[in-house]
C-alpha positions as CSV (number, residue, x, y, z in Angstrom):
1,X,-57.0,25.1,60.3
2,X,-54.3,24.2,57.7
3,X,-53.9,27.6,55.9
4,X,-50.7,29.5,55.3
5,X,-50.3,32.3,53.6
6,X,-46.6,33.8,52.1
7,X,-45.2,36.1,50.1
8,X,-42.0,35.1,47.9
9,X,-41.0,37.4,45.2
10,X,-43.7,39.8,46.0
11,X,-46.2,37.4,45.0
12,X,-48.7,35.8,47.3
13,X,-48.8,32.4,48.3
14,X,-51.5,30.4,49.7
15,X,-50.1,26.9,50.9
16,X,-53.2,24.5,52.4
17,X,-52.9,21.0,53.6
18,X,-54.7,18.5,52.0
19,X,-55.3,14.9,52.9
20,X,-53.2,12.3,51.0
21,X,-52.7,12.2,47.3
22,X,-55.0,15.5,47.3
23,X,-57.8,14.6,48.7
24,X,-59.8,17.5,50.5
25,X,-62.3,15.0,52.0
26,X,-62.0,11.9,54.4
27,X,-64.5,9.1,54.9
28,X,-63.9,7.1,58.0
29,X,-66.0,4.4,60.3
30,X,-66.3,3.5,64.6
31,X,-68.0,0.3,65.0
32,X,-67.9,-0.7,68.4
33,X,-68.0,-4.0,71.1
34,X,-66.3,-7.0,68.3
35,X,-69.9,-8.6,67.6
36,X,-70.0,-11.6,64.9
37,X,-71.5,-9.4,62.4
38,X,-68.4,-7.3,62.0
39,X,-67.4,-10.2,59.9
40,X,-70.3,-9.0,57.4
41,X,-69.2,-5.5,58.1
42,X,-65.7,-6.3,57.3
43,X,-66.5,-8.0,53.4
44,X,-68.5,-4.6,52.8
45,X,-65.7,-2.5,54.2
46,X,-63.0,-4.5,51.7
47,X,-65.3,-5.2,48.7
48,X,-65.4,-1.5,48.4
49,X,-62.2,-0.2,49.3
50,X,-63.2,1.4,52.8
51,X,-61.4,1.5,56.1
52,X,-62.6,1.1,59.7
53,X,-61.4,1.5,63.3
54,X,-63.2,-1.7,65.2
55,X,-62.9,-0.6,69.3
56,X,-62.9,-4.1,71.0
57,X,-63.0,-5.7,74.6
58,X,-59.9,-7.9,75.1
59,X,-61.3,-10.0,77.9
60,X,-64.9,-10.1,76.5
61,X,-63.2,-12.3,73.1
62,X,-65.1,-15.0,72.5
63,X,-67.7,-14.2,74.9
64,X,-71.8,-12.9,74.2
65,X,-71.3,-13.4,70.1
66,X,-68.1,-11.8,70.3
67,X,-65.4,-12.6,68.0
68,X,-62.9,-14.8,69.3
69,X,-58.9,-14.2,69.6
70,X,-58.3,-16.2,67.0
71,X,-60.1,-14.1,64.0
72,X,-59.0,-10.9,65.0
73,X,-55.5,-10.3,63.1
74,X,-57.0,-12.0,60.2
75,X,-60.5,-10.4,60.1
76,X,-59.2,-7.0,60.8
77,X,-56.4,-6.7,58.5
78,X,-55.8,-3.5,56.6
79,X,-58.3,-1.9,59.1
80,X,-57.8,-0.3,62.7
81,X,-58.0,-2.3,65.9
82,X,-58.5,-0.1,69.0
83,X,-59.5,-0.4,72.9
84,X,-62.9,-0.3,74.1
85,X,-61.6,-1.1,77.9
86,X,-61.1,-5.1,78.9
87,X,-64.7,-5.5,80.7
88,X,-67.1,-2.6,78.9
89,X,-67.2,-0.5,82.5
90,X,-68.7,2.7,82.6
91,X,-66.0,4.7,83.5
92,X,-67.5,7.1,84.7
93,X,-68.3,5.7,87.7
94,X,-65.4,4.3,88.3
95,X,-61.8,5.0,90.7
96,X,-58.5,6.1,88.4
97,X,-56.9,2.8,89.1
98,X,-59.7,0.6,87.9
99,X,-59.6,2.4,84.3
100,X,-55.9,2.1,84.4
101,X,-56.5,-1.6,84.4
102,X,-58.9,-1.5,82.7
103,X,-57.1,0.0,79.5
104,X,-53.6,-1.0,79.8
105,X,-55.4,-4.8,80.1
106,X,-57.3,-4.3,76.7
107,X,-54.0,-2.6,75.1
108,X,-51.9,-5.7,76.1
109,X,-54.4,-8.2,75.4
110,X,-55.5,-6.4,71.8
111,X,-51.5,-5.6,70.9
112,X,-50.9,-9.1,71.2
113,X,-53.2,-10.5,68.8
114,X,-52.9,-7.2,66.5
115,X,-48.9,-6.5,66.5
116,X,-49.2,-3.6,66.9
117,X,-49.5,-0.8,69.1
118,X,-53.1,-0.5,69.7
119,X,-53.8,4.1,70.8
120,X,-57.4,4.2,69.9
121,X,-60.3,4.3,72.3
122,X,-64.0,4.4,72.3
123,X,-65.5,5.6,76.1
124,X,-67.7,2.4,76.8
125,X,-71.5,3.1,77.2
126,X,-70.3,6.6,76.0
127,X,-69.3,7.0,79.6
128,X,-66.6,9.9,80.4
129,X,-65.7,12.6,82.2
130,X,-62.5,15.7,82.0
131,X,-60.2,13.6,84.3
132,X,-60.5,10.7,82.1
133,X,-60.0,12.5,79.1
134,X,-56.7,14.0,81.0
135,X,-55.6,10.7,82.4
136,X,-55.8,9.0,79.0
137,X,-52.7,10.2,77.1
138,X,-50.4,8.8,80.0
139,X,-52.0,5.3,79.4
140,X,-50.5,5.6,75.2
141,X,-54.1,6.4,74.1
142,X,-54.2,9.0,70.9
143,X,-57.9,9.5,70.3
144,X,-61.3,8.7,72.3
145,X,-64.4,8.7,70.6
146,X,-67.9,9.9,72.3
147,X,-71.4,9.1,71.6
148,X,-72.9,12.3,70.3
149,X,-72.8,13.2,67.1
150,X,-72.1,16.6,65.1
151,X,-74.5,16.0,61.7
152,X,-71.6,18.0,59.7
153,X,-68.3,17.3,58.5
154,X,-66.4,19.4,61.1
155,X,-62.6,18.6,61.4
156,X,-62.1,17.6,64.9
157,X,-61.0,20.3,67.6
158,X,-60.9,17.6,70.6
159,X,-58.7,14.0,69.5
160,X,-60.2,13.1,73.5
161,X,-63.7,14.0,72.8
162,X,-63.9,12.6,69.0
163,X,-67.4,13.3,67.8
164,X,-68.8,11.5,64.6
165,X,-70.6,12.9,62.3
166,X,-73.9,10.3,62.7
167,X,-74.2,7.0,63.7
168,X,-75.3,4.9,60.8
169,X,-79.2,5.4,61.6
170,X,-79.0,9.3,61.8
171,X,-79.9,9.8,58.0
172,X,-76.2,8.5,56.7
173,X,-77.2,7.9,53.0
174,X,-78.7,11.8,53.1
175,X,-75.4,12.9,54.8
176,X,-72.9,10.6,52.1
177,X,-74.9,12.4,49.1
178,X,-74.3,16.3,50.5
179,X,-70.6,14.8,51.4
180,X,-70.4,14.2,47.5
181,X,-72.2,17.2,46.4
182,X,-69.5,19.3,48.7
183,X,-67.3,21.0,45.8
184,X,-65.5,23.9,48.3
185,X,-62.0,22.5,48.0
186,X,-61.0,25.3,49.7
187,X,-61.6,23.6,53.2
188,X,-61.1,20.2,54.6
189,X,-64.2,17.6,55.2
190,X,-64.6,14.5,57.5
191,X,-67.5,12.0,57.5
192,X,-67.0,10.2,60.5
193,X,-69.8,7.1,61.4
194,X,-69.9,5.1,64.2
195,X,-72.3,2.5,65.8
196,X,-72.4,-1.2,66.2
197,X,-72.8,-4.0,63.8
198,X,-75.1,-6.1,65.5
199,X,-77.5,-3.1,64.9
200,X,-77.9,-4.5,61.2
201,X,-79.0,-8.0,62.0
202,X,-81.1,-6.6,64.8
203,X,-82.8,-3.9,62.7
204,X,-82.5,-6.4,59.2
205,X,-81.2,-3.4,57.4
206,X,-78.1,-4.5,56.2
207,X,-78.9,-2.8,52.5
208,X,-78.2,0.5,53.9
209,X,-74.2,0.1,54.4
210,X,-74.4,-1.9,51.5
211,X,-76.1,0.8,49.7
212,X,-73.6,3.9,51.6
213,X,-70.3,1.7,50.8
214,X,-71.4,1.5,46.9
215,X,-72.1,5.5,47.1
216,X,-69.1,6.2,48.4
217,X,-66.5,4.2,46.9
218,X,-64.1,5.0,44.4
219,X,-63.9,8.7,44.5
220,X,-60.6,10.6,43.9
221,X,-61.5,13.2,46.0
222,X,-61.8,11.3,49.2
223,X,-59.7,9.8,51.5
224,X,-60.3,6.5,52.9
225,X,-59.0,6.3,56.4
226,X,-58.9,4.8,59.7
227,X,-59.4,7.0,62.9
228,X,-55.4,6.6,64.3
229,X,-54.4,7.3,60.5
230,X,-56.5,10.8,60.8
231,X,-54.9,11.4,64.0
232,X,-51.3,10.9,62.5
233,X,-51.4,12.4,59.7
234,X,-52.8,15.7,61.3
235,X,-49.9,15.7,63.9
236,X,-47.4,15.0,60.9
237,X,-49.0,18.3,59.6
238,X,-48.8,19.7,62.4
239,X,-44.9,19.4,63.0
240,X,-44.2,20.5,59.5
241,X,-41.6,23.2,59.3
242,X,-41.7,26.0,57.2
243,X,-38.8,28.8,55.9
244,X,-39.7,32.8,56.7
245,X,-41.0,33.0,53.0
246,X,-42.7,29.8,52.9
247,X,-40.2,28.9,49.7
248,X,-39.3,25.5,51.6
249,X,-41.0,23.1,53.5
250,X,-39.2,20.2,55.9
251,X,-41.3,17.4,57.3
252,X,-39.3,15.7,60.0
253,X,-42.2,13.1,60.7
254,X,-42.1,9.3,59.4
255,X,-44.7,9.8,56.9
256,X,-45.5,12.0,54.0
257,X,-48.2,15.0,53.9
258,X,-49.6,16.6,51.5
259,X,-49.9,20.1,50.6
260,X,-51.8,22.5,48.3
261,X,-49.6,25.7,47.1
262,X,-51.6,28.5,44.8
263,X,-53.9,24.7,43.8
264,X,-50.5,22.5,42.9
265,X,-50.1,19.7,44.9
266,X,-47.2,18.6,46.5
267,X,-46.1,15.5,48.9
268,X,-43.4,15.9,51.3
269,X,-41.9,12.7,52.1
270,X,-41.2,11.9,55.3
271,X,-37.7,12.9,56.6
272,X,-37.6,15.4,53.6
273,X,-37.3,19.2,52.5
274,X,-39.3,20.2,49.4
275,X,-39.5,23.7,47.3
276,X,-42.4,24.8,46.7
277,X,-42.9,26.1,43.9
């Protein structure tokens, strides 16, 4: 994925994408269901420059030590609000109309307090099925995450059957250090962790995303991202247009990408054409 190769002048040319600014690896977080702790979650997340995707249950706010309404623009500022359905369902078991409801409800009630549109989903009680993962880009929703994980740092191939790479209890300070050990620029990398953050007052373990955020933070060489952010950029990448000879490059998305030509980097602004090289 994300490989070209060119000739111009007789010479060959290997163009890659890269994730912003260069980056050839991404770090990004799923915690699910809007529990108080995500307000402890949320300081770690920000005191060390990390992003996360927080899947919530408009019409459970305020409900079983769930955040209210009123803290979630605030709280989740700078970080990705997405649906979780209205009333946690398993969908599964459930007739098309009801998870029509039950995810244009949560979009409304969540795109209200967010400002935002709100295209992120996480299947409740890891619940799903093909026809839900075919009904859901008609209801505006981008991305679905599952419950399984992968244990590597596969990009992808599914947006509707987003797999993580561990939750946080399936050896996530090992898997950080081999992220950072990784030196093979010569492909793309995504940590992706989900799981809940009531799970760290339950288990008192609280030291262990403290000790991952400090790990991971600060390094040039990874992107910091939330799961929709992933999602566009690759789909900005994906509509880039390129010349027979690979000489220019025209990026009729919104936002910038990022590209590697013969190890130079080069951004291509949205609504632009660059040369390369």
């Amino acid at each position: 994925m994300g490989f070209i190769i060119c000739m111009m002048n007789n010479q060959m040319k290997n163009i890659y994408i890269v994730f912003p600014e260069g980056a050839y690896k991404a770090l990004s977080f799923s915690y699910d269901d809007g529990n108080v702790a995500d307000r402890r979650l949320v300081s770690i997340f920000n005191e060390y420059g990390l992003k996360g995707t927080f899947h919530l249950n408009g019409s459970l706010l305020g409900k079983d030590e769930r955040l209210p309404a009123s803290e979630i623009a605030s709280l989740y500022k700078g970080h990705e609000i997405a649906c979780h359905t209205a009333w946690h369902p398993t969908l599964a078991r459930c007739p098309p109309e009801q998870i029509v409801q039950e995810l244009m409800n949560d979009r409304r009630i969540l795109e209200e307090l967010a400002g935002y549109t709100v295209r992120g989903f996480s299947y409740p009680n890891g619940s799903y099925n093909k026809k839900i993962m075919e009904l859901l880009p008609h209801l505006g929703i981008d991305y679905a995450r599952v419950v399984p994980s992968t244990g590597t740092f596969n990009l992808p191939e599914n947006l509707y059957e987003l797999r993580a790479s561990c939750h946080h209890k399936e050896g996530l300070l090992e898997l950080g250090k081999k992220l950072l050990e990784t030196q093979r620029s010569q492909h793309l990398y995504l940590m992706y962790v989900w799981g809940h953050s009531f799970e760290f007052d339950r288990e008192n373990n609280w030291e262990l995303i403290e000790e991952f955020a400090a790990l991971m933070s600060g390094n040039r060489d990874i992107w910091y991202t939330s799961s929709i952010e992933y999602c566009d950029y690759m789909k900005c990448w994906q509509n880039l247009r390129f010349s027979s000879n690979c000489s220019l490059v025209e990026n009729p998305s919104a936002r910038s990408v990022w590209l590697s030509v013969n190890g130079e980097i080069y951004e291509v602004p949205g609504g632009s054409s660059v040369q390369l090289g």
